[in-house]
C-alpha positions in Angstrom: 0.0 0.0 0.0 2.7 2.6 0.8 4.4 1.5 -2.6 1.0 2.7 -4.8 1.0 5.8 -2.5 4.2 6.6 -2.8 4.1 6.2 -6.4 1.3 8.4 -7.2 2.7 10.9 -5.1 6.1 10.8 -7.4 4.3 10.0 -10.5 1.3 11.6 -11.2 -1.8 10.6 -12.1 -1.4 9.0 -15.7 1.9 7.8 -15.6 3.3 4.6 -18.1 3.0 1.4 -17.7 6.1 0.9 -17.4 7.2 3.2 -15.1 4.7 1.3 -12.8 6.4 -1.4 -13.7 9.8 -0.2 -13.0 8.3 1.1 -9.7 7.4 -2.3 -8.5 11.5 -3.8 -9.0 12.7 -2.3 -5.9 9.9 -2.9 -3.6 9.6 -6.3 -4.3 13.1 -6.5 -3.7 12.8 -5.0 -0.7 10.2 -6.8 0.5 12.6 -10.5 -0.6 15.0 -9.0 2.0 12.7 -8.5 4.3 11.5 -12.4 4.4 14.8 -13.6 3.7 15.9 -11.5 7.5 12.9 -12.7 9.2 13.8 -16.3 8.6 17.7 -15.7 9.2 16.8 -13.9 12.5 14.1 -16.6 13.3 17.3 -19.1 12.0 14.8 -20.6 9.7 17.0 -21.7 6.6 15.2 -22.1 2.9 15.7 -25.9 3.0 13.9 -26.1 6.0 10.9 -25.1 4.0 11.2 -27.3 1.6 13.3 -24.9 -1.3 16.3 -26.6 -1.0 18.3 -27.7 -4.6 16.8 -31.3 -4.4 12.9 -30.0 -3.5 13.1 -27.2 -6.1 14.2 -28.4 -9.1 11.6 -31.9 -9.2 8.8 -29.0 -8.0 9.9 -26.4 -10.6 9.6 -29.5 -13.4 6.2 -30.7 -11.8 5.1 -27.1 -12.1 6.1 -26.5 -15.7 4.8 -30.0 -16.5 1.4 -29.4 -15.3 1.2 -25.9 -16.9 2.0 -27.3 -20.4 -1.1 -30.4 -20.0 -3.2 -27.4 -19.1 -2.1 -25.2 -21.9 -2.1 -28.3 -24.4 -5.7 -29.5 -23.4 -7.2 -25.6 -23.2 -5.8 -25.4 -26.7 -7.3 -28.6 -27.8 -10.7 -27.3 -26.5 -10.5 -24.2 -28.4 -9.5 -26.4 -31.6 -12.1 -28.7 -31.0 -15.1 -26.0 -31.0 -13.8 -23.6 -33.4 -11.4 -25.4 -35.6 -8.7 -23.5 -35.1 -6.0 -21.9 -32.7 -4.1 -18.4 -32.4 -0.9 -18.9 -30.7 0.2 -15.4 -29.7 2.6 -15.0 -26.9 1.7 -12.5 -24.3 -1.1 -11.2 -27.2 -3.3 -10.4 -24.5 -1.0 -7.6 -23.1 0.2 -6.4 -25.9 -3.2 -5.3 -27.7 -6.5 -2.9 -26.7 -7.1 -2.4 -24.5 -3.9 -2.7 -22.4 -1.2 -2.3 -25.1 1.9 -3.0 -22.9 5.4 -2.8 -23.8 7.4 -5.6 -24.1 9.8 -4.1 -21.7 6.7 -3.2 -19.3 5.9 -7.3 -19.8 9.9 -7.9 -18.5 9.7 -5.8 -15.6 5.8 -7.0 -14.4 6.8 -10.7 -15.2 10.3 -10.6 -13.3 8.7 -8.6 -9.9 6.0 -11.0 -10.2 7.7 -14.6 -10.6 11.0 -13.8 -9.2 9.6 -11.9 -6.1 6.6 -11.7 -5.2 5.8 -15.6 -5.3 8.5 -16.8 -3.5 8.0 -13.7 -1.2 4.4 -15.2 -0.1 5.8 -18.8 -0.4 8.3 -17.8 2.1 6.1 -15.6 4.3 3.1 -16.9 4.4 3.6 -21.0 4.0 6.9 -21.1 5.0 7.2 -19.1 7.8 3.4 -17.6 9.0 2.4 -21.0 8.9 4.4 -22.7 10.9 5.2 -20.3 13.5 1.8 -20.6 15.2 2.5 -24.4 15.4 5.2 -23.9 17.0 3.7 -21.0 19.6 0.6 -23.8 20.3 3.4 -26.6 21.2 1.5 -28.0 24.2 -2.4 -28.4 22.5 -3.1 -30.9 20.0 -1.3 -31.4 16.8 -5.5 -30.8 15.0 -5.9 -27.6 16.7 -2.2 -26.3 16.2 -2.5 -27.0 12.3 -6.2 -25.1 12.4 -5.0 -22.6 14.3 -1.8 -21.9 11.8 -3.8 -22.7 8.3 -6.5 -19.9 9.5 -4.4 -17.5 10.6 -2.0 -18.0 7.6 -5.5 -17.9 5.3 -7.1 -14.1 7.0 -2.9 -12.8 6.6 -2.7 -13.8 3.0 -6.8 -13.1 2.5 -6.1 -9.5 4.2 -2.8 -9.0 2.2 -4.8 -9.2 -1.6 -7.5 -7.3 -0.7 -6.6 -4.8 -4.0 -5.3 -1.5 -2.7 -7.8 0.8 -5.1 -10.5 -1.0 -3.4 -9.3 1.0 0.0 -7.3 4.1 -1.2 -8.8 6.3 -4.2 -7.2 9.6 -5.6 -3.6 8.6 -4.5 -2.0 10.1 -7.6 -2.9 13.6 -6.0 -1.8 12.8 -3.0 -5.5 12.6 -1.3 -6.0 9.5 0.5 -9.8 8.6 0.3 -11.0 5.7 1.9 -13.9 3.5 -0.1 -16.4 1.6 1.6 -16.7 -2.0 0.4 -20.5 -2.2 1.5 -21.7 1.2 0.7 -21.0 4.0 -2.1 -22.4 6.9 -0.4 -20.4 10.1 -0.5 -20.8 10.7 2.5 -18.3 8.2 3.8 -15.2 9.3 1.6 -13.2 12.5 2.7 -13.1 13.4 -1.1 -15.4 14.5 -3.8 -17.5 11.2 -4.7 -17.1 9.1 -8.2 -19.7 6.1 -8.6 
């Protein structure tokens, strides 16, 4: 949230897509650091949560594996009921109406596969889970996994609510607040937009 503040605040209000996406590099990188400190502090090591050489690589394969079958039998749907298939990488980002740049593409792919997954891996599975197992030592092992899976489900849950459905008017530096369950004007400290 401070990063889409911050950046409307430097930005402006209609700035490129890939300045946004620029924007994103160093906070995510920031935000790797972060985890990777908790763990060392907490002397949690990446092995230990399963992202060691021999757990990665046969996961990484799995992963790529499964996205290819689901790729190949999508396609073969869309063959299948229209007789034909488009095979344009990245097409949908790069036409109307988003028109990306291929170096906007780069930057939003790497923050988003090189950082910000293994950032929630690490945060929320890896670490957020297991630390209330570990707090609940002395109850039962059912109640100390329910305990960590629901508390590691509201953290993540809370951490994607989408910032513009909170904050509006950042770019100005105006914070308004939305209401999720009503869109009266009269609970935003700024001048109202349905």
């Amino acid at each position: 949230m401070f990063s889409t503040l911050s950046f409307g605040w430097l930005f402006g209000a209609d700035p490129s897509t890939v300045t946004k996406a620029l924007w994103n590099l160093p906070s995510r990188v920031v935000q790797f650091g972060l985890a990777l400190l908790v763990l060392r502090f907490e002397d949690v090591r990446l092995r230990d949560l399963g992202l060691g050489r021999r757990q990665l690589v046969p996961a990484l394969v799995a992963v790529a594996g499964f996205l290819f079958v689901v790729n190949a039998v999508v396609a073969g749907l869309i063959f299948f009921d229209t007789g034909q298939v488009s095979i344009e990488p990245f097409g949908l980002y790069l036409s109307a109406p988003l028109d990306y740049s291929t170096t906007a593409l780069v930057a939003s792919g790497l923050a988003q596969y090189v950082f910000v997954g293994p950032v929630e891996e690490i945060a929320f599975r890896g670490y957020l889970q297991n630390k209330p197992t570990d707090l609940l030592g002395h109850r039962p092992a059912r109640v100390r996994t329910a305990v960590a899976v629901v508390t590691t489900a509201v953290g993540f849950a809370a951490l994607h609510v989408p910032t513009l459905l909170l904050v509006d008017e950042f770019p100005s530096g105006k914070l308004r607040v939305r209401s999720c369950c009503s869109r009266s004007p009269e609970l935003s400290s700024g001048p109202y937009t349905p």
